[in-house]
DSSP file (Angstrom, degrees, kcal/mol; ACC not computed):
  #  RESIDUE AA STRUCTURE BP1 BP2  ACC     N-H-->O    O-->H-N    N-H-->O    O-->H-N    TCO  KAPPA ALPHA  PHI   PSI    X-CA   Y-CA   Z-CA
    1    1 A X              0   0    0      0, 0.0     2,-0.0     0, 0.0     5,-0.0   0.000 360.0 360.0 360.0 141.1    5.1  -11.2   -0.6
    2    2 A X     >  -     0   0    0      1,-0.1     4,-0.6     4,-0.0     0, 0.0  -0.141 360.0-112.5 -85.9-170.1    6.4  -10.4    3.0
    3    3 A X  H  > S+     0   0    0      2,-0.3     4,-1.3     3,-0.2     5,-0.2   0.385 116.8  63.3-161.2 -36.6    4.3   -8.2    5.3
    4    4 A X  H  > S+     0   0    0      2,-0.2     4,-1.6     1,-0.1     3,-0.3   0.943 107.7  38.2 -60.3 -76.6    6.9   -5.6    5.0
    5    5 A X  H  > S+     0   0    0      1,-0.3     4,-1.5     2,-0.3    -2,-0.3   0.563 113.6  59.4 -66.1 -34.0    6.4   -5.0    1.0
    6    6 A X  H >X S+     0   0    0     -4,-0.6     3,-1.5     2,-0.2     4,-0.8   0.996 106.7  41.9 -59.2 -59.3    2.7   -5.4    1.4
    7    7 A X  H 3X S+     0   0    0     -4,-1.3     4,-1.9    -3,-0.3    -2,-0.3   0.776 111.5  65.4 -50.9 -18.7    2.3   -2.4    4.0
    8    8 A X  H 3< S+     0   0    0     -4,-1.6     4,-0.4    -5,-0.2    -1,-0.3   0.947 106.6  34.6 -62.8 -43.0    4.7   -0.8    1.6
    9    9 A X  H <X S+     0   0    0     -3,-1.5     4,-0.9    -4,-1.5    -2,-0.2   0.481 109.2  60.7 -84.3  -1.3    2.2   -0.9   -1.1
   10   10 A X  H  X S+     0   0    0     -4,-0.8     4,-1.9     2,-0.1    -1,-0.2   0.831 112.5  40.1 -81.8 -44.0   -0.6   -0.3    1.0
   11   11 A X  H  X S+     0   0    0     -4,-1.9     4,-1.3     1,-0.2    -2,-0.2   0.656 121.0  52.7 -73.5  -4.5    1.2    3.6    2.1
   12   12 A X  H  > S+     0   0    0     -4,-0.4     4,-1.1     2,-0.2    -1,-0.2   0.961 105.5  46.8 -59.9 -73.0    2.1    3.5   -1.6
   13   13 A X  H  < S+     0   0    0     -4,-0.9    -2,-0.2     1,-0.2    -3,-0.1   0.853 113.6  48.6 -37.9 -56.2   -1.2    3.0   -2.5
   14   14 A X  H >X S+     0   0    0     -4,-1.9     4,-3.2     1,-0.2     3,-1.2   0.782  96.0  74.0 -57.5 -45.1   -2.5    5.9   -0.1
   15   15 A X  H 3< S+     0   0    0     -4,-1.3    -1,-0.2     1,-0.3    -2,-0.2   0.610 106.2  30.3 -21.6 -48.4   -0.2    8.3   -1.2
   16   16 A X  T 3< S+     0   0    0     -4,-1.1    -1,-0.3     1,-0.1    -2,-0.2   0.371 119.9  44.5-134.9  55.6   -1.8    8.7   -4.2
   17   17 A X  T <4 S+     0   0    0     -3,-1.2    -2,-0.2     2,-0.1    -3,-0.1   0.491  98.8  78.6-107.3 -36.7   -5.2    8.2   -3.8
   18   18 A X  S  < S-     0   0    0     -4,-3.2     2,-0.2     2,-0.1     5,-0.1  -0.393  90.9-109.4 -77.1 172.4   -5.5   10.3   -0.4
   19   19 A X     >  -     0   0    0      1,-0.1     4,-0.6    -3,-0.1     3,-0.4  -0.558  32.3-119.0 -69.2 148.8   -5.6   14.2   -0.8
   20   20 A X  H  > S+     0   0    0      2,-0.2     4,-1.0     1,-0.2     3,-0.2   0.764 112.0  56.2 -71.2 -28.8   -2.1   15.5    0.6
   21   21 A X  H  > S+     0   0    0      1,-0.2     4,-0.5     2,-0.1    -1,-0.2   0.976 112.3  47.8 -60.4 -37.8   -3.7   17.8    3.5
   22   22 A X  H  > S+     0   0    0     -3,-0.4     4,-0.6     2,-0.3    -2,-0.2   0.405 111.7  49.5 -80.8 -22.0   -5.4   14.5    4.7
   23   23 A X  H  X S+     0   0    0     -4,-0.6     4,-2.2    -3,-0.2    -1,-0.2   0.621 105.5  50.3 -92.1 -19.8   -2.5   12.8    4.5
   24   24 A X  H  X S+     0   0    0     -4,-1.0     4,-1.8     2,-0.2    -2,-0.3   0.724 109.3  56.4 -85.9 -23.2   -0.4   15.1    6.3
   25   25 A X  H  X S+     0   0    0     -4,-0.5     4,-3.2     2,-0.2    -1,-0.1   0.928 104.0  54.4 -61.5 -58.4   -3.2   15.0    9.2
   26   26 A X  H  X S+     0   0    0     -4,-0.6     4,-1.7     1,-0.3     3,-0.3   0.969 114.9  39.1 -52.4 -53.4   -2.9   11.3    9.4
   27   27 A X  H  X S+     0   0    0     -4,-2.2     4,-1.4     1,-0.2    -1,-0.3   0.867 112.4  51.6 -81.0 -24.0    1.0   11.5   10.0
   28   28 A X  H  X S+     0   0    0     -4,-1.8     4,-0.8     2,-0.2    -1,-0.2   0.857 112.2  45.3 -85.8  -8.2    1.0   14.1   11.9
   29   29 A X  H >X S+     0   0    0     -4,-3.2     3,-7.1    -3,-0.3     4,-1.0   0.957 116.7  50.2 -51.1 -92.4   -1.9   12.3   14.4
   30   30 A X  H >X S+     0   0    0     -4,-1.7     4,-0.7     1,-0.3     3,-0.5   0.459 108.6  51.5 -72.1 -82.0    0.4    9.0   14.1
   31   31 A X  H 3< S+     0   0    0     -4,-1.4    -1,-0.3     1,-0.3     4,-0.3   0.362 109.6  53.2 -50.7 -32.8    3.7   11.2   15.1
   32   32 A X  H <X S+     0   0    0     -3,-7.1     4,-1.6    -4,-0.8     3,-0.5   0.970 104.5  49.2 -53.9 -72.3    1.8   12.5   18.2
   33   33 A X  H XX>S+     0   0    0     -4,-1.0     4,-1.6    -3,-0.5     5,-1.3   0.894 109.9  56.3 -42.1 -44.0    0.8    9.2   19.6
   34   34 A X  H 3<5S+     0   0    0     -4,-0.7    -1,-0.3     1,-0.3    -2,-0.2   0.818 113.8  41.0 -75.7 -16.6    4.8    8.1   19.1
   35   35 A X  H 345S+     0   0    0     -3,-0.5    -1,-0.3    -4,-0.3    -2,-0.2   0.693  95.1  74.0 -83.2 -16.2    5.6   10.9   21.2
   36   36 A X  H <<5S-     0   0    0     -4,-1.6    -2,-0.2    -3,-0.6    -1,-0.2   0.891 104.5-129.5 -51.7 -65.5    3.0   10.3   23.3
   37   37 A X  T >X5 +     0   0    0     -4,-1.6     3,-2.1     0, 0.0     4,-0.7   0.006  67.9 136.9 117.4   9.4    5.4    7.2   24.5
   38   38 A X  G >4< +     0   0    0     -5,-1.3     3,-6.6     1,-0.3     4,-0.3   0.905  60.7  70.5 -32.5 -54.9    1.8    5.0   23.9
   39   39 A X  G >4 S+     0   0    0     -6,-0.4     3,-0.7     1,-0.3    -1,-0.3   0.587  90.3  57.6 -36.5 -24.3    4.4    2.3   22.2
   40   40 A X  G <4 S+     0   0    0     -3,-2.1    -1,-0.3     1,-0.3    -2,-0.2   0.806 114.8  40.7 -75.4 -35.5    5.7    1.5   25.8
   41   41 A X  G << S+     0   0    0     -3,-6.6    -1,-0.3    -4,-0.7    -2,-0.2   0.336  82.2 103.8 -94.5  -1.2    2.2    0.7   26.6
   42   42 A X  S <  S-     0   0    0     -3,-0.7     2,-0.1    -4,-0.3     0, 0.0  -0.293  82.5 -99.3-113.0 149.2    0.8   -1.1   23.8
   43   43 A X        -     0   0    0      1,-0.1     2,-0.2     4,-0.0    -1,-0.1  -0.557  47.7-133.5 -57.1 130.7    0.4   -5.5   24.5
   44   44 A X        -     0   0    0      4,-0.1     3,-0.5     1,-0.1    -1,-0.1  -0.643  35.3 -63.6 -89.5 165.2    3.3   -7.0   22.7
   45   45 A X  S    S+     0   0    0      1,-0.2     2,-0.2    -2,-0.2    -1,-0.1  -0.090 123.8   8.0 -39.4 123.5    3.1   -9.7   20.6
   46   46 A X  S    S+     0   0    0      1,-0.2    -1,-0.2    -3,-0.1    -3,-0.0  -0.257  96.1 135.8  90.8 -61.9    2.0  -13.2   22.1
   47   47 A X        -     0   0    0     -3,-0.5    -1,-0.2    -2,-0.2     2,-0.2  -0.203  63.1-115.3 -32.2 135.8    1.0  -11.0   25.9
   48   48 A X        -     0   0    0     -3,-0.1     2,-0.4     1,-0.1    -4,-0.1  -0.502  33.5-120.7 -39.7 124.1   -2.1  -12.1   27.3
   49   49 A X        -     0   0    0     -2,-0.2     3,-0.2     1,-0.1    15,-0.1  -0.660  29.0 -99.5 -85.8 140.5   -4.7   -9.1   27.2
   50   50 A X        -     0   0    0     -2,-0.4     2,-0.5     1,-0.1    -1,-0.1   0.064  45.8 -94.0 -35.7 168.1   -6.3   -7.7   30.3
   51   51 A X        +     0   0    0     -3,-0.1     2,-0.3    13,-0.0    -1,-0.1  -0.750  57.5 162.1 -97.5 128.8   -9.4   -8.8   30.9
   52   52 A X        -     0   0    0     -2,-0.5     2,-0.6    -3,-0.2    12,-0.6  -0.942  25.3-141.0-148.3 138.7  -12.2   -6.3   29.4
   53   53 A X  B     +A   63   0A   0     -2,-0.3     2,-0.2    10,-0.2    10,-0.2  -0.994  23.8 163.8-122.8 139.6  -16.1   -6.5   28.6
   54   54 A X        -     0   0    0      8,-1.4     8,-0.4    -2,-0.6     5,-0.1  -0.956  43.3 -89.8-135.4 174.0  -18.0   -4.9   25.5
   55   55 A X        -     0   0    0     -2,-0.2     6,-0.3     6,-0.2     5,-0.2  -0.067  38.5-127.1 -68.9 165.9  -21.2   -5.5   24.1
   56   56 A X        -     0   0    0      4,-1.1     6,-0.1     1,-0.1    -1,-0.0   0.098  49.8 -80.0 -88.7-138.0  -22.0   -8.3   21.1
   57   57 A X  S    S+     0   0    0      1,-0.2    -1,-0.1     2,-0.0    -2,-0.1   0.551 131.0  58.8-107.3 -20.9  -23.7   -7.8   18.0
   58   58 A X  S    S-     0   0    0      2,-0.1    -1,-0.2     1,-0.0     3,-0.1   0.963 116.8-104.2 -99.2 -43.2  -27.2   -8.1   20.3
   59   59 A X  S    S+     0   0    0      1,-0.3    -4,-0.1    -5,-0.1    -2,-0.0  -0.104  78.5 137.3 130.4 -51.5  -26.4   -5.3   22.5
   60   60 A X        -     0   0    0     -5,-0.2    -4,-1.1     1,-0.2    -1,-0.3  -0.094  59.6-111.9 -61.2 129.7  -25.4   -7.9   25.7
   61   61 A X        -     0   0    0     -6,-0.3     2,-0.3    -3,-0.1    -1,-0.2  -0.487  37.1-168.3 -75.7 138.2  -22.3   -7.1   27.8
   62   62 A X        -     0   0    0     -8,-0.4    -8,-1.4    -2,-0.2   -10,-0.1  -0.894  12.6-147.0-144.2 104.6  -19.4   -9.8   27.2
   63   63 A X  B     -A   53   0A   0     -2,-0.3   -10,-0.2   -10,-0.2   -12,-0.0  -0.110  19.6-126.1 -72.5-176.5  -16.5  -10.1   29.3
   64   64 A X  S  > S+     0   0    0    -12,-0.6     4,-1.1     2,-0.1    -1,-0.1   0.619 111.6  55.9 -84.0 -40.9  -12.9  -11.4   27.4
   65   65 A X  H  > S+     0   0    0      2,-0.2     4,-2.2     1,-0.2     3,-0.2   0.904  94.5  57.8 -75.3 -63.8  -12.9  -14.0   30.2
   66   66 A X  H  4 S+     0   0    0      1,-0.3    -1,-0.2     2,-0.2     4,-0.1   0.761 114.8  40.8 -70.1  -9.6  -16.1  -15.5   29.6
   67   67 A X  H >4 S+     0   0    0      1,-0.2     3,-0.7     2,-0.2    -1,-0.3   0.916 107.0  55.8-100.3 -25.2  -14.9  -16.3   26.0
   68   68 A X  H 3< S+     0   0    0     -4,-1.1    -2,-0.2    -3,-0.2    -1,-0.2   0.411  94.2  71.5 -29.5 -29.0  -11.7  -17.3   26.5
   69   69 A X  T 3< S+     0   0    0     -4,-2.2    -1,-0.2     1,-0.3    -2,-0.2   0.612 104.2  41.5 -77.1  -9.8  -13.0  -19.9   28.9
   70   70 A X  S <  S-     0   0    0     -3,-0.7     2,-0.3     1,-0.4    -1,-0.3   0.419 128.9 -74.2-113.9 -18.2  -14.5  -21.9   25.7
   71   71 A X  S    S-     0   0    0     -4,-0.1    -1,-0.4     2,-0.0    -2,-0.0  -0.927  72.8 -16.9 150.7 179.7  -11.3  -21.3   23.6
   72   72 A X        -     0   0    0     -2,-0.3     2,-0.3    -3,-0.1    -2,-0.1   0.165  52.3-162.2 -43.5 166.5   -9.4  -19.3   21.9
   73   73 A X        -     0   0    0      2,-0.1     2,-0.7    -5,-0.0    -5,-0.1  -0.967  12.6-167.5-158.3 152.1  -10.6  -15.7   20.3
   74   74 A X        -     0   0    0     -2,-0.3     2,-0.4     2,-0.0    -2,-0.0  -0.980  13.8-156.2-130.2 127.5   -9.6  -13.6   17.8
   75   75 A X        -     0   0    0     -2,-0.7     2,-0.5     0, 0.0    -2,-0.1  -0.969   8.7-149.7-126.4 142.6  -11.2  -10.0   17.7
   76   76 A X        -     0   0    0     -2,-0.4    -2,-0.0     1,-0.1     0, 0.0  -0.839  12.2-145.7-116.9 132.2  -11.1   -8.4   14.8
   77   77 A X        -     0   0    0     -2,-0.5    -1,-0.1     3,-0.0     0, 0.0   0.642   9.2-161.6 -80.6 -97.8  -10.9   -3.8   15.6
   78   78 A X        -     0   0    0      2,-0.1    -2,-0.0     0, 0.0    -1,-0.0   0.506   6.3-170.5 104.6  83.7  -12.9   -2.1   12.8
   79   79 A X        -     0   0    0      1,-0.1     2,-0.1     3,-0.0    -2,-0.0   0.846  15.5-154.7 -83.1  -3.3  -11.5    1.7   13.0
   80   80 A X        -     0   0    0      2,-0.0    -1,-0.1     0, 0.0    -2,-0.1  -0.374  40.3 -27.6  76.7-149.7  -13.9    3.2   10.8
   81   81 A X              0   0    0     -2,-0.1     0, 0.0     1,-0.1     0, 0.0  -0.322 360.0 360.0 -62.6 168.4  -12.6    6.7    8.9
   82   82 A X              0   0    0     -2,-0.1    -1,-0.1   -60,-0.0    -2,-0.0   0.366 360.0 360.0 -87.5 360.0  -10.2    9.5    9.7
């Protein structure tokens, strides 16, 4: 299955599980931001990201740099709820 037709079935999915005020929140959020112009700003695909620190799992400030410097890294975003 292609990446399109799964994220089809995921808003599919959402459609009728979320309540329709809640859903209408979400798009109208997600219609702001594109109006916003964010998309002009966003890293494209492949772009190196700036260089940034947040904390680990302990608490401890951790630059982007300092992790990259042993290898690759993949960070994974967690957005929580709406």
């Amino acid at each position: 299955m292609s990446l399109e037709k799964k994220l089809a079935a995921i808003r599919e999915g959402a459609a009728k599980r979320i309540p329709p005020e809640r859903l209408a929140i979400m798009h109208d959020a997600t219609e702001r931001l594109r109006q916003s112009g964010i998309l002009d700003r966003v890293i494209k695909p492949g772009a190196r990201a700036p260089d940034f620190t947040l904390n680990d799992q302990n608490g401890n400030p951790i630059a982007l740099s300092a992790l990259t410097a042993r290898g690759p890294v993949l960070m994974s975003v967690f957005r929580g709820f709406w």
